[in-house]
C-alpha positions in Angstrom: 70.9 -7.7 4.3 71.5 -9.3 0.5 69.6 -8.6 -2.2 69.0 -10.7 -4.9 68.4 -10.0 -8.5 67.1 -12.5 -11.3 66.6 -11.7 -14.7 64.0 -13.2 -16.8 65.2 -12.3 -20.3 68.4 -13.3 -21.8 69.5 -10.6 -22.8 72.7 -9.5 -21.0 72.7 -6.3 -18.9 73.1 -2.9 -20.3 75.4 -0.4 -18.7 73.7 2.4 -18.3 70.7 0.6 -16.8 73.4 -0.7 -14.5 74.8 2.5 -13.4 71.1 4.0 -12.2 71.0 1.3 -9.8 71.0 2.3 -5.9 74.0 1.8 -3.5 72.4 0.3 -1.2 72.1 -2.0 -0.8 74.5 -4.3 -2.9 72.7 -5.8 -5.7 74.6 -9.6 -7.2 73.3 -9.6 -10.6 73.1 -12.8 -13.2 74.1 -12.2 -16.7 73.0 -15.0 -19.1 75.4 -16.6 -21.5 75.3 -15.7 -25.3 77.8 -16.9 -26.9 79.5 -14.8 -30.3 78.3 -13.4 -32.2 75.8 -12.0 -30.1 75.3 -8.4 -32.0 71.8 -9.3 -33.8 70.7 -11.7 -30.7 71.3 -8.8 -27.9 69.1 -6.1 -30.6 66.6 -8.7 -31.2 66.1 -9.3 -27.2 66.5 -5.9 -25.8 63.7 -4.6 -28.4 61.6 -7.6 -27.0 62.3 -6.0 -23.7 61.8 -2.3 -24.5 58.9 -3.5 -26.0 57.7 -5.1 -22.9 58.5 -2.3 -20.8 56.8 0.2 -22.7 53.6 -1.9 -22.4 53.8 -1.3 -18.6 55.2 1.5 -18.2 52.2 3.5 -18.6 50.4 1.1 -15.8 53.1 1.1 -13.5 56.3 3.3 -13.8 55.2 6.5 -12.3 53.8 4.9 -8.5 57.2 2.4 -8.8 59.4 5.4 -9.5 57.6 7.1 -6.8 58.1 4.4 -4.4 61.9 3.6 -5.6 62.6 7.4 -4.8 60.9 7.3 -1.2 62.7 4.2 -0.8 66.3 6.1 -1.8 65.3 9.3 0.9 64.7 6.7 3.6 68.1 4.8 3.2 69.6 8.7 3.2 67.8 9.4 6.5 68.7 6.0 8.0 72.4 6.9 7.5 72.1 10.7 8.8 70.3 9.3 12.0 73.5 6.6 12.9 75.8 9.4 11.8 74.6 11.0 14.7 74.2 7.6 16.9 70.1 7.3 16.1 69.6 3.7 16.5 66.0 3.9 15.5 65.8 3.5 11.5 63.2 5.5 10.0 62.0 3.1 7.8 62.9 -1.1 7.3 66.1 -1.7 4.8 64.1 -3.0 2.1 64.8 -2.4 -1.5 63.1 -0.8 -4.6 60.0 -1.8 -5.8 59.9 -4.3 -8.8 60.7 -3.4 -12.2 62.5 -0.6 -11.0 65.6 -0.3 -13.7 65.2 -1.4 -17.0 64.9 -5.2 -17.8 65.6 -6.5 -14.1 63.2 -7.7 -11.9 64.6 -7.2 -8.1 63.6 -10.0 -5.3 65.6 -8.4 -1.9 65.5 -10.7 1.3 63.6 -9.7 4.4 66.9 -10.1 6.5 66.9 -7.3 8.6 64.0 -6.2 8.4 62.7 -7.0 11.6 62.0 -3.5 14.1 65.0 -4.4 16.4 62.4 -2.9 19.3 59.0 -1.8 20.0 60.2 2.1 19.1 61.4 0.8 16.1 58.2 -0.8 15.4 56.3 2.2 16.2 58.0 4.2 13.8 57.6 2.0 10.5 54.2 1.6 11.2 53.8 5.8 11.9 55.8 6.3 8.7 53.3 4.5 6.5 50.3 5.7 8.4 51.8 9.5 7.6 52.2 9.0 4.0 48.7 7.9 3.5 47.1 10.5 5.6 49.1 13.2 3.9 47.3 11.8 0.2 44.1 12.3 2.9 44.4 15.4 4.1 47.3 17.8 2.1 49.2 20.1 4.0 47.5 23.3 2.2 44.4 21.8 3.7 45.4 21.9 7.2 46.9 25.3 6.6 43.7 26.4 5.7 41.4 24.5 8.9 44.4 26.4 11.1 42.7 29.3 9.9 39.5 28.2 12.3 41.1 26.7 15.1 41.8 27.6 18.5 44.2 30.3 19.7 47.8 28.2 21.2 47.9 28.8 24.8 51.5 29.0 26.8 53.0 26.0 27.6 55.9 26.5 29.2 54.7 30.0 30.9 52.1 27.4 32.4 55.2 24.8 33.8 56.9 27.8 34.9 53.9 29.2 36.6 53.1 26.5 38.5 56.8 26.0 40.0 56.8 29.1 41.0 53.1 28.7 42.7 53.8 25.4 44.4 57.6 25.5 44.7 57.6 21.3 43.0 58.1 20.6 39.5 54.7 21.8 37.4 53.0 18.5 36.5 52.1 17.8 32.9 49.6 14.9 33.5 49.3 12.3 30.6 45.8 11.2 29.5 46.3 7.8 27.9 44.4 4.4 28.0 47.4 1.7 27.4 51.0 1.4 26.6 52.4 -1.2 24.3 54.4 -2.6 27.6 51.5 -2.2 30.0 48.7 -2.8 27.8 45.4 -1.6 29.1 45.5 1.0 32.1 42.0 2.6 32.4 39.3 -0.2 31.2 36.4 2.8 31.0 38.3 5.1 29.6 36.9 9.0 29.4 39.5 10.9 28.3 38.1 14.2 28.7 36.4 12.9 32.3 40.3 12.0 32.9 41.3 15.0 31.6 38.8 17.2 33.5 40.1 15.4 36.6 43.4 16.5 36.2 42.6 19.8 36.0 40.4 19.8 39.2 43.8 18.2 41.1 46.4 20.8 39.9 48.0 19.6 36.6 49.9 22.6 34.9 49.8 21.0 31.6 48.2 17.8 30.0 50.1 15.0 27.6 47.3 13.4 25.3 48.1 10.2 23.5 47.4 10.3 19.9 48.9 7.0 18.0 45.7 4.6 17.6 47.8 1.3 17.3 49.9 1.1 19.9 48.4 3.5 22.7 44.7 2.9 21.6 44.6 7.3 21.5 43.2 9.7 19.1 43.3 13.1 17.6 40.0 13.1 18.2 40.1 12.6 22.0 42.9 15.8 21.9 40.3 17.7 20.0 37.6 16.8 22.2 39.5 17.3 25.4 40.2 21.0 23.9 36.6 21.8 22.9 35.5 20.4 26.3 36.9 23.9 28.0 39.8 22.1 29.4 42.3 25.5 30.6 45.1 23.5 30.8 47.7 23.7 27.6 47.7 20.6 25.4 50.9 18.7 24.7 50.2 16.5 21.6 52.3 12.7 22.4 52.8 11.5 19.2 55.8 10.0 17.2 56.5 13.0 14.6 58.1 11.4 12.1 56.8 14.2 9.4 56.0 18.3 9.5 52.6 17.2 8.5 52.0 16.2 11.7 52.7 19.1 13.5 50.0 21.4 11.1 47.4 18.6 11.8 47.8 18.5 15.9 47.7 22.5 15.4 44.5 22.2 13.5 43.1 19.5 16.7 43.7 21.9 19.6 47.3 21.0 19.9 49.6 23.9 21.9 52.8 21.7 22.2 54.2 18.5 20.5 56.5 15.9 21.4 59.7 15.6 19.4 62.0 12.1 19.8 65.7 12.8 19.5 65.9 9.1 19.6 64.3 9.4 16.2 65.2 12.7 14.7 68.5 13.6 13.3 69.5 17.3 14.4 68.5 19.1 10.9 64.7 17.8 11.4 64.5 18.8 15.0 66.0 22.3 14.3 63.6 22.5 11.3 60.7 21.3 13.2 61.4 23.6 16.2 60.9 26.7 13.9 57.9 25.3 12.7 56.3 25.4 16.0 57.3 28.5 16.6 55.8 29.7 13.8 52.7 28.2 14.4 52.8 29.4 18.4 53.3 26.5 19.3 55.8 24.6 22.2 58.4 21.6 21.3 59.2 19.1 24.1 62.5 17.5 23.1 63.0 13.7 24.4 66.1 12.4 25.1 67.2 9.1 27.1 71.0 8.9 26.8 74.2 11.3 27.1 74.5 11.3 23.4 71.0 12.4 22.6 71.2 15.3 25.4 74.6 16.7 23.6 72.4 16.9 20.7 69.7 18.6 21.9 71.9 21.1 23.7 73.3 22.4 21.3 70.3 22.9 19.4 68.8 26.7 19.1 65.3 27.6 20.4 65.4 24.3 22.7 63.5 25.5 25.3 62.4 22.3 26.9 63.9 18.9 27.4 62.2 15.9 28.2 64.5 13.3 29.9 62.8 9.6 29.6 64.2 7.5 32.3 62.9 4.0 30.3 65.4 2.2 28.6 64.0 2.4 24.5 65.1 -1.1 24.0 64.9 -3.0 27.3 61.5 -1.4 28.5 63.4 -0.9 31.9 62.7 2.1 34.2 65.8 3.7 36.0 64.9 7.3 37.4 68.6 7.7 38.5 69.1 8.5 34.5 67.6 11.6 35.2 70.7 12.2 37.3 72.9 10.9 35.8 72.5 13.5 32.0 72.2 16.5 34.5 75.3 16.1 36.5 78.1 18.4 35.5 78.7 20.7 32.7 75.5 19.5 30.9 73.4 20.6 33.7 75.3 23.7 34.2 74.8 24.6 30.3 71.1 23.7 30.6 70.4 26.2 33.7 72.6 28.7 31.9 70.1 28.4 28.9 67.3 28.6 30.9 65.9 25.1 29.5 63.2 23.8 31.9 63.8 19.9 32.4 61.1 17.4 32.5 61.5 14.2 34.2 59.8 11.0 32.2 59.1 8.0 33.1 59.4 5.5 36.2 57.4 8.6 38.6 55.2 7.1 41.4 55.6 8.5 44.5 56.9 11.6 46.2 60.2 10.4 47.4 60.4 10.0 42.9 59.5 13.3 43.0 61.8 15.1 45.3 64.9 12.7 44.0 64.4 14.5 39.9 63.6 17.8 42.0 67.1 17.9 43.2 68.8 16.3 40.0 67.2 19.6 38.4 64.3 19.0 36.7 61.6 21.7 36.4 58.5 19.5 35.0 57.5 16.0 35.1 55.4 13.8 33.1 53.6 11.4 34.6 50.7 8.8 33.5 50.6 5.8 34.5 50.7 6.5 38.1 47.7 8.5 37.9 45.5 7.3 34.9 45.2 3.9 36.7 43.8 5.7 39.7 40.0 5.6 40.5 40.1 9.1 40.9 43.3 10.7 38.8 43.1 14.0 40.1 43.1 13.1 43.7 46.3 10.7 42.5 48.2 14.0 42.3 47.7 14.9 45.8 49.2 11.4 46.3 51.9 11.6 43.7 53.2 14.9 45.5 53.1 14.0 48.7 50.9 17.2 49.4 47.6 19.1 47.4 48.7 20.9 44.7 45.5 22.6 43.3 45.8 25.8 44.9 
C-alpha cells in the first residue's frame, strides 16, 4: 500500500513535524518551491498555519490523536501476529486520520485494504464493533454485573466426564442459525428449544454463537439459553479480539470461550488464558495448521485444543487435518500434557467420528450436522452411530 500526502499551504515542511510521522507506512511528501530569501515568507506562512491549527485543534485533535494512536497499536499487532505466521491482520492497513501532524493533510490509498478472506473480514468488522461497545458498556461495569451473575460450571470436567461415561469423544453441540459459507441452517430458529434438545440427546457441553453479523447469534440467546436451566456448560463462540469480551460473556452465563490462534499472537492468548482462569472460566484454543498447534503447545495453562479441520481461506473441509497435527511428537507432547483435543469441523457421521477418535481427539464440536436436523437431539444418536444420553 502507498500513501499519499498533499499539502495545501506553501509553506515548506518543518523537521520536527516530519520526524513524529509513523513508519508505516511510507509517506512521499510534496514540498512547495520558495525561492530565497525565503526567511520572512516561511514565518509569515507557518503562523498562518499555527494559526489555523490552533482554531481546530480544540474541535478535533484529541479524537484524531486518539484514532492516530489506535491506528499506530494496530500496525504493531499486525507485525507481532506475521512474526509468528498470523495471516489474519487485526485491523485493515490504513493510515492516520487527517490532520494528524502539523500542517499536512494525509490522503492514503485503499490498496490493500481489502479482508484477503471471510476471517479476515470478520475480524475488522469485530474490532470496530468492540471499540464501540467498550464506550457502551466499560469494563468496571461488567466487573461489577459479574458480581450478580451465575456461578461458572466445569467445562472440561464435563468433556472428560462424558468420555469416560460413553467411552466416544464428549460432544459439545453448537447452537447456531447460519454460517457466513452456509448461510441459513435452521429457518425457525429457537435457540434455547435447540439447546434444550441437545441436552435431552446427550451433549456434554454446548457452543453458542454470539457474532450478530455474520452468524445472525446473540449474547442474548447465550444468556437466555443459561437462565432457561440448561445443565450443560456454556462455551461462548465468538471472535475475541479484546479482554472486554471475555468479562462480558462472563457477565451472560458464559463458562468457556473460544480463543483463535489464527488471530492471536502468543502474549494475548497467554494473557487471556489467565484471565479466564481468574474468572473460572475454560479457554478452547483453535488451531488449523502445524504452525498454529506449535504455538499453542507451548503455551502454559492450555488445557484444551480445538483442531478446525476447514481450511480459513478456502472454506474447504478436510477431517484428515485432524490427523495429520496429532501424528508424532505433537501428539505425544499433547497426551503427556494431558490436553483434551477437540475435533472441528467437517463431522457428519459416525465413521467421522471414530476416524478423529483414533487420531486422538477427546471432544468434538459439531453444528451443522445436527442444527439442520428436525429434531437435533435425536441427530446425536445418529451422529454417533449409537444413543448417547445415558
Amino acid at each position: 500500500m502507498e500513501g499519499l500526502v498533499s499539502m495545501k499551504s506553501s509553506a515548506s515542511s518543518h523537521p520536527a513535524a516530519i520526524g513524529s510521522l509513523p513508519r508505516r507506512p511510507t509517506f512521499s511528501i510534496r514540498r512547495s518551491q520558495v525561492t530565497l530569501p525565503r526567511v520572512k515568507r516561511f514565518s509569515a506562512a507557518a503562523a498562518s498555519i499555527r494559526a489555523q491549527q490552533a482554531s481546530s485543534a480544540a474541535r478535533e485533535e484529541p479524537e484524531i490523536v486518539l484514532k492516530a494512536k489506535e491506528w499506530e497499536v494496530g500496525m504493531l499487532q499486525n507485525e507481532l501476529a506475521e512474526s509468528q505466521g498470523i495471516r489474519i491482520r487485526r485491523q485493515p492497513p490504513t493510515g492516520p486520520p487527517l490532520h494528524y501532524v502539523g500542517p499536512f493533510e494525509f490522503r492514503i490509498q485503499n490498496e490493500g485494504n481489502t479482508p484477503r478472506n471471510i476471517l479476515e473480514e470478520i475480524v475488522w468488522h469485530k474490532d470496530n464493533e468492540v471499540h464501540q461497545l467498550k464506550q457502551w458498556k466499560p469494563i468496571y461495569t461488567l466487573k461489577k454485573a459479574m458480581e450478580d451473575a451465575l456461578p461458572t460450571r466445569d467445562f472440561v470436567g464435563a468433556l472428560r466426564e462424558a468420555n469416560r461415561r460413553t467411552g466416544l469423544p464428549g460432544l459439545i453441540a453448537e447452537v447456531k442459525k447460519a454460517s457466513p459459507s452456509r448461510g441459513v441452517l435452521r429457518e425457525n430458529f429457537d435457540p434455547v428449544e435447540v439447546a434444550q434438545s441437545y441436552e435431552k440427546g446427550g451433549a456434554a457441553c454446548l457452543s453458542v454463537l454470539t457474532d450478530a453479523k455474520y452468524f445472525q447469534g446473540s449474547f442474548e440467546n447465550l444468556e437466555a439459553i443459561r437462565k432457561a436451566g440448561v445443565k450443560c456448560p456454556l462455551l461462548c463462540k465468538e471472535f475475541i479480539v479484546d479482554a472486554w469480551q471475555i468479562y462480558y460473556a462472563r457477565t451472560k452465563g458464559a463458562d468457556a470461550i473460544l480463543l483463535i490462534a489464527a488471530i492471536l499472537p502468543d502474549l494475548d492468548i497467554k494473557y487471556m488464558i489467565k484471565i479466564c482462569k481468574v474468572l473460572g472460566l475454560a479457554a478452547l484454543v483453535e488451531v488449523h495448521d502445524e504452525r498454529e498447534m506449535d504455538r499453542v503447545i507451548g503455551i502454559e495453562g492450555v488445557e484444551l485444543i480445538g483442531i478446525n479441520n476447514r481450511n480459513l481461506e478456502t472454506f474447504e473441509v478436510d477431517i484428515s487435518n485432524t490427523k495429520k497435527l496429532l501424528e508424532g511428537e505433537r501428539g505425544k507432547l499433547i497426551r503427556e500434557k494431558g490436553i483434551i483435543v477437540v475435533g472441528e469441523s467437517g463431522l457428519f457421521t459416525p465413521e467421522h467420528i471414530a476416524y478423529v477418535q483414533e487420531a486422538g481427539v477427546g471432544a468434538v464440536l459439531v453444528g451443522e450436522s445436527l442444527v439442520k436436523q428436525s429434531d437435533p437431539g435425536q441427530a446425536i444418536s445418529g451422529l454417533f452411530g449409537r444413543d448417547i444420553s445415558s
